[in-house]
Each structure stands twice: as C-alpha cells, then as structure tokens.
Biotite code that builds the C-alpha atoms (Angstrom):
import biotite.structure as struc

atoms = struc.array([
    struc.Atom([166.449, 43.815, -56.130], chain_id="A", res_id=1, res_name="UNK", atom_name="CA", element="C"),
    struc.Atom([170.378, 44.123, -56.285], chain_id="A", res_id=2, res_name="UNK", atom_name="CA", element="C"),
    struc.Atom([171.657, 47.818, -56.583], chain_id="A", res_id=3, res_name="UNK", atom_name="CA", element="C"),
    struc.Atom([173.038, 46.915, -60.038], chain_id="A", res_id=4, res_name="UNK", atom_name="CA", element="C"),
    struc.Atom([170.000, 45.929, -61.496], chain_id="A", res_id=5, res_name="UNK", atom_name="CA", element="C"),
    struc.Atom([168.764, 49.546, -60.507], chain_id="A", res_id=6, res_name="UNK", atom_name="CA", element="C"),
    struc.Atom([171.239, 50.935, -62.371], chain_id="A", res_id=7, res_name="UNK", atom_name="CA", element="C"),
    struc.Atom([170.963, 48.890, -65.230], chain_id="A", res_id=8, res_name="UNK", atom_name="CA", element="C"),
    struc.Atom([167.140, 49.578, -65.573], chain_id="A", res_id=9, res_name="UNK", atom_name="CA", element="C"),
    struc.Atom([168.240, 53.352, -65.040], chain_id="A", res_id=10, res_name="UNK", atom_name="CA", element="C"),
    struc.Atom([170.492, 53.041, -68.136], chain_id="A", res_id=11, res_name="UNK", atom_name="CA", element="C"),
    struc.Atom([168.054, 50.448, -70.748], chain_id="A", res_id=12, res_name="UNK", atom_name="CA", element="C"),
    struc.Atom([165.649, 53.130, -69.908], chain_id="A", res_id=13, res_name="UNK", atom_name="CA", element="C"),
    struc.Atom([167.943, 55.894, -70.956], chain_id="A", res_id=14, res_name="UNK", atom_name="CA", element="C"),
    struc.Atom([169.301, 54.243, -74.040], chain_id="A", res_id=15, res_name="UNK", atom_name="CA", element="C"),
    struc.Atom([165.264, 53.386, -74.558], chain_id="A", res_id=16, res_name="UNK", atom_name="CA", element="C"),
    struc.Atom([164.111, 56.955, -74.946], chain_id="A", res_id=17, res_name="UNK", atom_name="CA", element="C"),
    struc.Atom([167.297, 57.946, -76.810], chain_id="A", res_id=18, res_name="UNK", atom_name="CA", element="C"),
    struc.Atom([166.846, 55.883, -79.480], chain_id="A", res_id=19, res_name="UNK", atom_name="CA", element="C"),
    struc.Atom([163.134, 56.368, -80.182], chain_id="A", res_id=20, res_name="UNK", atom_name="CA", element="C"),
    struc.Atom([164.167, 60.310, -80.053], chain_id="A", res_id=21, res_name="UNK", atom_name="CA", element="C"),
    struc.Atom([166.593, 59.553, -83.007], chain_id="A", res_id=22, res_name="UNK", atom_name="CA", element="C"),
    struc.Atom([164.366, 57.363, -84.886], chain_id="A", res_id=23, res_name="UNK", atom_name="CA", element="C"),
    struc.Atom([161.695, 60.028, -84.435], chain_id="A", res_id=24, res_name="UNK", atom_name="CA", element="C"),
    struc.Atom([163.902, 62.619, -85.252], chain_id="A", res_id=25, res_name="UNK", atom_name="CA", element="C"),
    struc.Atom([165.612, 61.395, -88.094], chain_id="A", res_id=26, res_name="UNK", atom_name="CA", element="C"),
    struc.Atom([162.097, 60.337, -89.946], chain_id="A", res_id=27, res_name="UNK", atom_name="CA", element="C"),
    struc.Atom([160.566, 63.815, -88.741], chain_id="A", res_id=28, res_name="UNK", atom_name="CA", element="C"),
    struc.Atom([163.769, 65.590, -90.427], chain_id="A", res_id=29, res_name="UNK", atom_name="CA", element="C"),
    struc.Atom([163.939, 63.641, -93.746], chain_id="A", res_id=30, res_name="UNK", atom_name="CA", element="C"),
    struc.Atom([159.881, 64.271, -94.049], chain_id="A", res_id=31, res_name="UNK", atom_name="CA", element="C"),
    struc.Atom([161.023, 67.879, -93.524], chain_id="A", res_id=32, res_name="UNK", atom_name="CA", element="C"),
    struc.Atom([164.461, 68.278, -95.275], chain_id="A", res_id=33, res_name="UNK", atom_name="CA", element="C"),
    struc.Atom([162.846, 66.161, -98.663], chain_id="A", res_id=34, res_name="UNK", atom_name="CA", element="C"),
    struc.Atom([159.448, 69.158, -98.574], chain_id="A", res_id=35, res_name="UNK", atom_name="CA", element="C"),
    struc.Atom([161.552, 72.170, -97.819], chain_id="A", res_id=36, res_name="UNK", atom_name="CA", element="C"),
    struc.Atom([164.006, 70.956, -100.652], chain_id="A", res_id=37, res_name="UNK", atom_name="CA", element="C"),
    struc.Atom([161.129, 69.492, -103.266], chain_id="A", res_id=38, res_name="UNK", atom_name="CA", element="C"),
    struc.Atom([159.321, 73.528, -102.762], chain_id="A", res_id=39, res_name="UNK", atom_name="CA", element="C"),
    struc.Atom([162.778, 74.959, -103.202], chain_id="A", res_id=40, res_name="UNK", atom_name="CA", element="C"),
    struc.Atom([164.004, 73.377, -106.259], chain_id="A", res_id=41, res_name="UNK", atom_name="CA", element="C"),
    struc.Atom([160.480, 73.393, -107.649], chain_id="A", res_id=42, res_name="UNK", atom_name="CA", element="C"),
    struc.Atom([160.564, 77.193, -107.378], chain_id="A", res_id=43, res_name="UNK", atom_name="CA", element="C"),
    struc.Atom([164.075, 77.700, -108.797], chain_id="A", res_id=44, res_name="UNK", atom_name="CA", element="C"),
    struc.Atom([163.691, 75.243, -111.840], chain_id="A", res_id=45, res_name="UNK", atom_name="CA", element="C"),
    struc.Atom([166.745, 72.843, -110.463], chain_id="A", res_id=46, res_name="UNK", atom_name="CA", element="C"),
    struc.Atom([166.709, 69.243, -110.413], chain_id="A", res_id=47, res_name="UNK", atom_name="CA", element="C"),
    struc.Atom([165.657, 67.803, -106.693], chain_id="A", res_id=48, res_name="UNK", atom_name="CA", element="C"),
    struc.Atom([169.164, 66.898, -104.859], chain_id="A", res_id=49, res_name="UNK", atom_name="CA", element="C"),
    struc.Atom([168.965, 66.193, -101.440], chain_id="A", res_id=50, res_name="UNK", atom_name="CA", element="C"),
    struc.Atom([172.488, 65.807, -99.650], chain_id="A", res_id=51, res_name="UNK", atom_name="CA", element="C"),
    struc.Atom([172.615, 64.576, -96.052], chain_id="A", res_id=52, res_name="UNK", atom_name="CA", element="C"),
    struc.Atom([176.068, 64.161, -94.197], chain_id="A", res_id=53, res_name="UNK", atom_name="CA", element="C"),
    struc.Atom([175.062, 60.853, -92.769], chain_id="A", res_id=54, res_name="UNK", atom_name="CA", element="C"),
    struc.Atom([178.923, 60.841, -91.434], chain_id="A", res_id=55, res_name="UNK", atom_name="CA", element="C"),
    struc.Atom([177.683, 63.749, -89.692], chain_id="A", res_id=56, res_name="UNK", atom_name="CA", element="C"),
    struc.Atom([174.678, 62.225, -88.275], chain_id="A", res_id=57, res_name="UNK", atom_name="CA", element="C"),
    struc.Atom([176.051, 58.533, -87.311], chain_id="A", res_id=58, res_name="UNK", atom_name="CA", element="C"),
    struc.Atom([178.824, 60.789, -85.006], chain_id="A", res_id=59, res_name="UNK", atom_name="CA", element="C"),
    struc.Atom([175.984, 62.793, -83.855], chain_id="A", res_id=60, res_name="UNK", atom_name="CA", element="C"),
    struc.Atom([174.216, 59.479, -82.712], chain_id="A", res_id=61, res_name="UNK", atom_name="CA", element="C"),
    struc.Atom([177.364, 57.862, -81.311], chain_id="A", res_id=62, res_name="UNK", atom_name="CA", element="C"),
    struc.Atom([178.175, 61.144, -79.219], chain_id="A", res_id=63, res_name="UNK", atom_name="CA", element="C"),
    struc.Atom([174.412, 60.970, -77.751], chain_id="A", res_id=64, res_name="UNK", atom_name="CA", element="C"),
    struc.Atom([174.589, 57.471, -76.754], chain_id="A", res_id=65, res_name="UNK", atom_name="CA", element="C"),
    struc.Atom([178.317, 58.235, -75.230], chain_id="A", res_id=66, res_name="UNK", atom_name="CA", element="C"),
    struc.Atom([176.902, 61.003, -73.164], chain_id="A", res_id=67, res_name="UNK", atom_name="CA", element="C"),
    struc.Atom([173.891, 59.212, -71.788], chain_id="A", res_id=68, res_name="UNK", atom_name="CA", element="C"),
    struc.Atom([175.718, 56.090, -70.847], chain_id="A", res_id=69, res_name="UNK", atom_name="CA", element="C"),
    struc.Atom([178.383, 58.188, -68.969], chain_id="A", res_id=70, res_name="UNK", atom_name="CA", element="C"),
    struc.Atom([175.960, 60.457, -67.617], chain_id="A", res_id=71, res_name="UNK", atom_name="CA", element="C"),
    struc.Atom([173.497, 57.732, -66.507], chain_id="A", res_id=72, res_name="UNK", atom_name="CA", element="C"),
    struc.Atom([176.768, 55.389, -64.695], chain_id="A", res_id=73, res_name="UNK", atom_name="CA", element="C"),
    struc.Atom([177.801, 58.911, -63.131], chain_id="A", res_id=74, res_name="UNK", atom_name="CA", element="C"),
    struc.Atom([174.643, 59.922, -62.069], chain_id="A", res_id=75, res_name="UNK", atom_name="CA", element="C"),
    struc.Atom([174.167, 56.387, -60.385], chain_id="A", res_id=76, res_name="UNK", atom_name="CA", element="C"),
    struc.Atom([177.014, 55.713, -58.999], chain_id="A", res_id=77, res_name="UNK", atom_name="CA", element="C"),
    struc.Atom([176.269, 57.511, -55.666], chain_id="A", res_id=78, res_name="UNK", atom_name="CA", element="C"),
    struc.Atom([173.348, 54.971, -55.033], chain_id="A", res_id=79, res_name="UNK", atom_name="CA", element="C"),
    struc.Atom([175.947, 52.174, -54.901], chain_id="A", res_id=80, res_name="UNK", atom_name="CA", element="C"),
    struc.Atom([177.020, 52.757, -51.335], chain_id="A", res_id=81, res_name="UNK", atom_name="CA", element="C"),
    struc.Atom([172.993, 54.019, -49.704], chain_id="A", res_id=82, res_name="UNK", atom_name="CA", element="C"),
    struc.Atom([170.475, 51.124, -49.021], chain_id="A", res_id=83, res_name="UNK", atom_name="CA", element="C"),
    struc.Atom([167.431, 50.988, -51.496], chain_id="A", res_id=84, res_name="UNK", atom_name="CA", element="C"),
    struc.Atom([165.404, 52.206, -48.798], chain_id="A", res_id=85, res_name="UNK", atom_name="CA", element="C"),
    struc.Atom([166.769, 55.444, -48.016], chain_id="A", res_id=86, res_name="UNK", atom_name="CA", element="C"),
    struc.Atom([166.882, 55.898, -51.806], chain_id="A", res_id=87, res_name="UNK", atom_name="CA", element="C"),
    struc.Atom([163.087, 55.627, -52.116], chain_id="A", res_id=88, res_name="UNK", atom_name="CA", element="C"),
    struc.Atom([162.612, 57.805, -49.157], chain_id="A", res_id=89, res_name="UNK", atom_name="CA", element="C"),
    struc.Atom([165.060, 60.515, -50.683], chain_id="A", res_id=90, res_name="UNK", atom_name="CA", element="C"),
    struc.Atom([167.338, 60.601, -48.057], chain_id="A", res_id=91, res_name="UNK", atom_name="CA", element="C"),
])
C-alpha cells in the first residue's frame, strides 16, 4: 500500500467520525434546545420560539472540518519520508 493511501485512509477516517459527531450532536441539541424551550415557555405563558443561529453553526462545522483536515495532513506528513515498516513497528 502506497504511503498516500495511508494518509488518505487517516483523513476519510477523520472526516468519518467528524461528521457523525455533528449529525449526532446537532439532533441531540435540537431534541434538547426544543424540551428546555417547550418547559420554559410553558411555564412563563409565552408563545414557543425557538431561535438557532444556524450562521453560527454552519461556521462552527466548517472550522471543525478545517482543523481536522489540517491537523490530520500535519500530523501525517512525517510518515511520508519512514518506510511502512518502521511505522508499524513504532520506530
């Protein structure tokens, strides 16, 4: 296996868990943000108005994926010039 293709499995793996964290994490915050909000304006005899800054949010994402693409090529790039073997023996 070519040295790139071990960094580009490094990095579809990376992107991989990032965007099941924000999927999760979105759907996990909405179930939370639309309960806490529902109780709240249930309590103080308001209309329900949820606002979410989904500019906000889509940066938020767009930094994330930034940082682990440029974190994952950094952290790779020393295992450009080692063989594959001394990298699975850790030297």
């Amino acid at each position: 296996m070519p040295k790139d293709h071990v960094i580009r499995i490094t990095l579809v793996e990376a992107v991989a868990n990032l965007t099941c964290s924000i999927i999760l994490g979105i759907s996990v915050g909405l179930i939370a943000a639309l309960m806490i909000a529902a109780l709240l304006m249930t309590v103080a005899e308001l209309p329900f108005l949820l606002i979410v800054p989904w500019g906000v949010v889509m940066g938020m994402i767009a930094m994330s994926y930034a940082t682990i693409v440029t974190g994952t090529l950094i952290g790779t790039r020393q295992i450009r010039y080692k063989s594959i073997s001394s990298i699975l023996r850790g030297i």
